[in-house]
C-alpha positions as protocol buffer text, in pm:
chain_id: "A"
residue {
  index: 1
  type: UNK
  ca { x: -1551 y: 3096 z: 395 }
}
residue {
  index: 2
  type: UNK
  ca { x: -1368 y: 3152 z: 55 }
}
residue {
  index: 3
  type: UNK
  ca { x: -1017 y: 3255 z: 265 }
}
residue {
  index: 4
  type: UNK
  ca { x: -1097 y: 2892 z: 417 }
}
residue {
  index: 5
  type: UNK
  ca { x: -1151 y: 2695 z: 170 }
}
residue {
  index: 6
  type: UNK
  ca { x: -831 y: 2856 z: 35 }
}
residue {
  index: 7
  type: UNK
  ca { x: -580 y: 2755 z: 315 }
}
residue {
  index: 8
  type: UNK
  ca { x: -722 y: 2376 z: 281 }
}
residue {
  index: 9
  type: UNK
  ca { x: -657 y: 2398 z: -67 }
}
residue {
  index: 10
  type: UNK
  ca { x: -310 y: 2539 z: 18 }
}
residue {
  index: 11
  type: UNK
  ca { x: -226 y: 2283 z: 275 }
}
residue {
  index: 12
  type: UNK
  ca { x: -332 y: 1988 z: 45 }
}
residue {
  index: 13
  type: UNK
  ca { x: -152 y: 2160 z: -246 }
}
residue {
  index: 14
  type: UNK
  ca { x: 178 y: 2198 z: -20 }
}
residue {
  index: 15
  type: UNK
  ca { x: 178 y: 1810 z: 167 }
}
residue {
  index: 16
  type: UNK
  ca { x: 115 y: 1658 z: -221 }
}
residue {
  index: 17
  type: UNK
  ca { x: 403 y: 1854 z: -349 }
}
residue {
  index: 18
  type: UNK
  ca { x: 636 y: 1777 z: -37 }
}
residue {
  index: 19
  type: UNK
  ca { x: 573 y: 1426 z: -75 }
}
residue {
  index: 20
  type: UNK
  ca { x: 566 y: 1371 z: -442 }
}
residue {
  index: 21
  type: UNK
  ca { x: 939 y: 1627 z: -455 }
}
residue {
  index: 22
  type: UNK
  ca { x: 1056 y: 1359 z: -163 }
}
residue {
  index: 23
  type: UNK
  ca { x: 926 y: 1046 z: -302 }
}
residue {
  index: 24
  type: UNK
  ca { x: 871 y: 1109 z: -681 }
}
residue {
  index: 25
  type: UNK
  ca { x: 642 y: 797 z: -858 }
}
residue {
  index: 26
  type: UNK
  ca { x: 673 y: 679 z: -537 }
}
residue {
  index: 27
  type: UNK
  ca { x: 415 y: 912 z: -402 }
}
residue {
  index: 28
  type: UNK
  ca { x: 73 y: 788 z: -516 }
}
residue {
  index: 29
  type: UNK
  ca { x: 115 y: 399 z: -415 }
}
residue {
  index: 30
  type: UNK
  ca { x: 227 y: 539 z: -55 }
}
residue {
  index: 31
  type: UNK
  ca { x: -88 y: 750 z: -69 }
}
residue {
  index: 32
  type: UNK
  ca { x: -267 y: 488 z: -141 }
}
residue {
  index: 33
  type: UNK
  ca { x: -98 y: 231 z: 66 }
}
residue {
  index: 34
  type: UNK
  ca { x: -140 y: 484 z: 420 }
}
residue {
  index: 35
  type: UNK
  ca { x: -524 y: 526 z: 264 }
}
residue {
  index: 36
  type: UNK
  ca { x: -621 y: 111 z: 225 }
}
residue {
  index: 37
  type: UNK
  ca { x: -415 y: 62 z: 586 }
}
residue {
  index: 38
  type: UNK
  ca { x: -635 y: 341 z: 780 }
}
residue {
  index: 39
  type: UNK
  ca { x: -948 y: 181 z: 599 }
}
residue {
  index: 40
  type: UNK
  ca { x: -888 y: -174 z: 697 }
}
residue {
  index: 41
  type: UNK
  ca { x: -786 y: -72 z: 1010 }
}
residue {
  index: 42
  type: UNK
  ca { x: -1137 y: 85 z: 1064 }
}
residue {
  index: 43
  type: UNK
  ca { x: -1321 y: -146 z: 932 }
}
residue {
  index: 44
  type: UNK
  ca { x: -1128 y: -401 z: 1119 }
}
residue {
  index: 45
  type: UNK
  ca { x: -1233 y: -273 z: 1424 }
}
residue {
  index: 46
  type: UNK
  ca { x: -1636 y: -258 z: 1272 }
}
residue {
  index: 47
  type: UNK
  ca { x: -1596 y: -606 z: 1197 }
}
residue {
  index: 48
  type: UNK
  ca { x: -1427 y: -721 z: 1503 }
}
residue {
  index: 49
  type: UNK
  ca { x: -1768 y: -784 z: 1757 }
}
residue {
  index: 50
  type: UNK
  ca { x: -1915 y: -968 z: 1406 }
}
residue {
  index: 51
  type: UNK
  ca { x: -1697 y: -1220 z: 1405 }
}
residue {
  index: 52
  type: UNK
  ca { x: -1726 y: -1248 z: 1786 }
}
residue {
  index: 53
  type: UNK
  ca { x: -1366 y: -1134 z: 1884 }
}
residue {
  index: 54
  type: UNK
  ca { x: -1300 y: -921 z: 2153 }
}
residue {
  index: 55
  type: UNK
  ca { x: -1088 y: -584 z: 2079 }
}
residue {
  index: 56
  type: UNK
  ca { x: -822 y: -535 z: 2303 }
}
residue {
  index: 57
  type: UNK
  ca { x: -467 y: -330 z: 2310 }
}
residue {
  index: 58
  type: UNK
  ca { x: -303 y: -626 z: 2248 }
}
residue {
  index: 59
  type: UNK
  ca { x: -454 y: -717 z: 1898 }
}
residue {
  index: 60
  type: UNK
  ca { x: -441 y: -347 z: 1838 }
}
residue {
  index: 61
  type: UNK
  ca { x: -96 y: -264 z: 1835 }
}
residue {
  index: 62
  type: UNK
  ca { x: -27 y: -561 z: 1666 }
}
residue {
  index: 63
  type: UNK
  ca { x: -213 y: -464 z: 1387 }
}
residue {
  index: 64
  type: UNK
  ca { x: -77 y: -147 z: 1390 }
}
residue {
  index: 65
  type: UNK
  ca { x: 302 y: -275 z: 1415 }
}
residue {
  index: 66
  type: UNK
  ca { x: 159 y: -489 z: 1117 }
}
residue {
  index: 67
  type: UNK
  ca { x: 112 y: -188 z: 926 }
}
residue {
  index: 68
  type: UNK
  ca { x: 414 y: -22 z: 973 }
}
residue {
  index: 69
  type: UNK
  ca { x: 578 y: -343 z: 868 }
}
residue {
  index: 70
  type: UNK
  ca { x: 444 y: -286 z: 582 }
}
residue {
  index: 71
  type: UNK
  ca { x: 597 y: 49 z: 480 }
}
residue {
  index: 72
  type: UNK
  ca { x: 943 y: -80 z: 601 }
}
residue {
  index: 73
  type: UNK
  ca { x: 910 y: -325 z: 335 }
}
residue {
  index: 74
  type: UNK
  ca { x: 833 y: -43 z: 70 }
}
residue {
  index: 75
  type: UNK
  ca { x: 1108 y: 116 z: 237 }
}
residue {
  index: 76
  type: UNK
  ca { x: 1316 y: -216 z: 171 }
}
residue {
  index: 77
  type: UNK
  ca { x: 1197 y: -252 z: -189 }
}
residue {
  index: 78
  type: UNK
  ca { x: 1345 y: 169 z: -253 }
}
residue {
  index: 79
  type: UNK
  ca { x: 1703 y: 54 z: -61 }
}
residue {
  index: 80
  type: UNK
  ca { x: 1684 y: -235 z: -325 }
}
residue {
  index: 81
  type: UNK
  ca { x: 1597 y: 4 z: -601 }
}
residue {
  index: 82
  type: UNK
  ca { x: 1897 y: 273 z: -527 }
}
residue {
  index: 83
  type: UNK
  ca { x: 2131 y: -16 z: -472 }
}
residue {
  index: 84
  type: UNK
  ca { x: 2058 y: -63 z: -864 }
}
residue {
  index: 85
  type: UNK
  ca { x: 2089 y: 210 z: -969 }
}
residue {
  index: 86
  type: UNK
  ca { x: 2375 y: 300 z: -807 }
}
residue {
  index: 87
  type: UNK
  ca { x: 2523 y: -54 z: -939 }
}
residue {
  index: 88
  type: UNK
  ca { x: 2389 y: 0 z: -1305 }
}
residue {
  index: 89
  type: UNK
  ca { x: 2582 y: 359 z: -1288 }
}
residue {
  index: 90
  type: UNK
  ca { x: 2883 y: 222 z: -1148 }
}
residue {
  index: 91
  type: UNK
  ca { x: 2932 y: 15 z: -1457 }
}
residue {
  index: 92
  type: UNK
  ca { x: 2804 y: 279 z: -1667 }
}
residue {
  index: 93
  type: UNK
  ca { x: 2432 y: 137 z: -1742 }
}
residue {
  index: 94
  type: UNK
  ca { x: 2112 y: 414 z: -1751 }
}
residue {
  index: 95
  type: UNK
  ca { x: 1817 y: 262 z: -1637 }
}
residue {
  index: 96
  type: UNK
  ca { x: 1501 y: 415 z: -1731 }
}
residue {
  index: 97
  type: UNK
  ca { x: 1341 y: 416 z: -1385 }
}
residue {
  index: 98
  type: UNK
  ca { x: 1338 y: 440 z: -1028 }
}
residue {
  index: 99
  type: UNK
  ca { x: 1170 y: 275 z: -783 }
}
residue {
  index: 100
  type: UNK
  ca { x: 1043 y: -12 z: -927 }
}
residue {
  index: 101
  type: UNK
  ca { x: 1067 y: -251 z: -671 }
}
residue {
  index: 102
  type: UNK
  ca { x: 935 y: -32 z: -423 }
}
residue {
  index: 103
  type: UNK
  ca { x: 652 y: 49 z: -673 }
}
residue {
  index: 104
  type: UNK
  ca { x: 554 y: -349 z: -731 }
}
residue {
  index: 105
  type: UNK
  ca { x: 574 y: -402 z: -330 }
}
residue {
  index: 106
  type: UNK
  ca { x: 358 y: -115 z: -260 }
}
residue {
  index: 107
  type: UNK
  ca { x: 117 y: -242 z: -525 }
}
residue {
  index: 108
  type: UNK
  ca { x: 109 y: -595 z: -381 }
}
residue {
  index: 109
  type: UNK
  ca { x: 52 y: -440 z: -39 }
}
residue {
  index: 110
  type: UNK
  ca { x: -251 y: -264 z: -175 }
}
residue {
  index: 111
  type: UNK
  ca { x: -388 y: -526 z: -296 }
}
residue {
  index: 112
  type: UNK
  ca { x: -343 y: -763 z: 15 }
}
residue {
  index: 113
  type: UNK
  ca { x: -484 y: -432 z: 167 }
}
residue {
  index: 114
  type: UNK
  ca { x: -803 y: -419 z: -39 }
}
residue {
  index: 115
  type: UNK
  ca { x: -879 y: -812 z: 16 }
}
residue {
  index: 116
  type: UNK
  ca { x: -865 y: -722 z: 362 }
}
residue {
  index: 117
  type: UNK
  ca { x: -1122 y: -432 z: 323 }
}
residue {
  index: 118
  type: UNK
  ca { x: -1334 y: -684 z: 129 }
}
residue {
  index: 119
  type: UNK
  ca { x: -1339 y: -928 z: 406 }
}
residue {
  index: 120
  type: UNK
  ca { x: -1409 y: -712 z: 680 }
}
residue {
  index: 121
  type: UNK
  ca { x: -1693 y: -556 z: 486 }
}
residue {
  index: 122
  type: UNK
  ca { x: -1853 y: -935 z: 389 }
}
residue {
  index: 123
  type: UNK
  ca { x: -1790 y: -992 z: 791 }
}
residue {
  index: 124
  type: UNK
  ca { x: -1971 y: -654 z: 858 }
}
residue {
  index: 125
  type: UNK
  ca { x: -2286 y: -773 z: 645 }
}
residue {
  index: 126
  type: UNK
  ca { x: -2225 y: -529 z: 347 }
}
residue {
  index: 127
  type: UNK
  ca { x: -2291 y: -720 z: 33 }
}
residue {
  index: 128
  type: UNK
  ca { x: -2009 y: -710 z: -249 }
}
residue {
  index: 129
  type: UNK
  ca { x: -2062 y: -704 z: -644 }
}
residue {
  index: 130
  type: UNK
  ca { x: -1936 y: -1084 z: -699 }
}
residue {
  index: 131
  type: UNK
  ca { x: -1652 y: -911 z: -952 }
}
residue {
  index: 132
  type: UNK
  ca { x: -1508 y: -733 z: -729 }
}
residue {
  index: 133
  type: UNK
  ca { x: -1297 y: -952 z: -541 }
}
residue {
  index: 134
  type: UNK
  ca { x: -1211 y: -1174 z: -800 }
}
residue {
  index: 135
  type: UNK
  ca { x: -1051 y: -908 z: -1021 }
}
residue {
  index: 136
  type: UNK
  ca { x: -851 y: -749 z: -745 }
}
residue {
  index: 137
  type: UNK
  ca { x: -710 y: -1129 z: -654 }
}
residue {
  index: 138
  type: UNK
  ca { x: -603 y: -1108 z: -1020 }
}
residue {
  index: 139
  type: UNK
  ca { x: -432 y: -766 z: -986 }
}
residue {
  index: 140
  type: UNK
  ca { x: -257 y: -927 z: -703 }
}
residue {
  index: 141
  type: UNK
  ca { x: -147 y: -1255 z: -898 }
}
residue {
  index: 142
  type: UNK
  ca { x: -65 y: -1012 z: -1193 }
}
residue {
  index: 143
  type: UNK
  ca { x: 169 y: -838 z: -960 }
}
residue {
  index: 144
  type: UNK
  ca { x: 353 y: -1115 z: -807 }
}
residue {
  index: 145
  type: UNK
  ca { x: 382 y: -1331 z: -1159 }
}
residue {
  index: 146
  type: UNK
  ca { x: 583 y: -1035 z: -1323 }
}
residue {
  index: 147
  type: UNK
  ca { x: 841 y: -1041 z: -1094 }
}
residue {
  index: 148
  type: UNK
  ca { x: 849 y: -1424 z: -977 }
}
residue {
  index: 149
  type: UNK
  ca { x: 1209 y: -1552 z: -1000 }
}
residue {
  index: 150
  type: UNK
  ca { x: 1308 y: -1859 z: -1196 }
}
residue {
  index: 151
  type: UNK
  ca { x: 1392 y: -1995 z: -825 }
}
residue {
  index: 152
  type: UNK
  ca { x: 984 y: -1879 z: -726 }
}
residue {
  index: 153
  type: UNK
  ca { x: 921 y: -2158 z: -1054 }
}
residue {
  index: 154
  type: UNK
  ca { x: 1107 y: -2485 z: -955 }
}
């Protein structure tokens, strides 16, 4: 049992170090983004006969293509990211960071994500503490205010 529980703690301590060494701060909002997809996509499918809609391939794979959508536009926000920094160094400027578009994408995504989860658990029947929702709305709006655009304000 011990040799087991080893070689899971091996295999979780190699795939964590793999994806942090290939993704850096990057890592933990992709965790989390792949975690809050697979969970709305479950409970999705729980809530799906509650709010009397049929499941079918169709809606399926559009919610899945919906989901991968979603990592090409963390993908999108890291392009954006090295395209600064390579920029910044080209004219001889350090910047502290990396990925910090990718970062506040993959944040907003979670939190869309979440609201989701929310939803589909009210739909199920599951009753919510009346914070809950509310505060991660304001995460959300957080998110999108500190990078809105003086364009975004006209």
């Amino acid at each position: 049992m011990d040799k087991n529980v080893n070689y899971i703690k091996g295999f979780f301590t190699m795939t964590f170090s793999l994806l942090t060494s290939l993704f850096g701060v990057l890592a933990i909002p992709i965790l989390l983004m792949v975690g809050t997809n697979i969970i709305d996509y479950a409970t999705g499918l729980i809530a799906a006969p509650k709010r009397s809609e049929d499941i079918n391939s169709y809606k399926s794979m559009r919610g899945i293509w919906k989901k991968v959508c979603m990592w090409l536009l963390v993908a999108v926000g890291a392009i954006i990211d090295e395209l600064i920094l390579y920029a910044s160094g080209t004219i001889g400027i350090t910047l502290p960071g990396s990925f910090l578009v990718a970062c506040v994408v993959a944040c907003w995504i979670i939190c869309n994500e979440i609201l989701s989860i929310l939803e589909n658990l009210k739909d199920i029947g599951i009753a919510m503490p009346p914070f809950l929702e509310p505060l991660v709305k304001n995460i959300k709006s957080q998110t999108a205010d500190k990078v809105t655009t003086d364009k975004d304000k006209e």
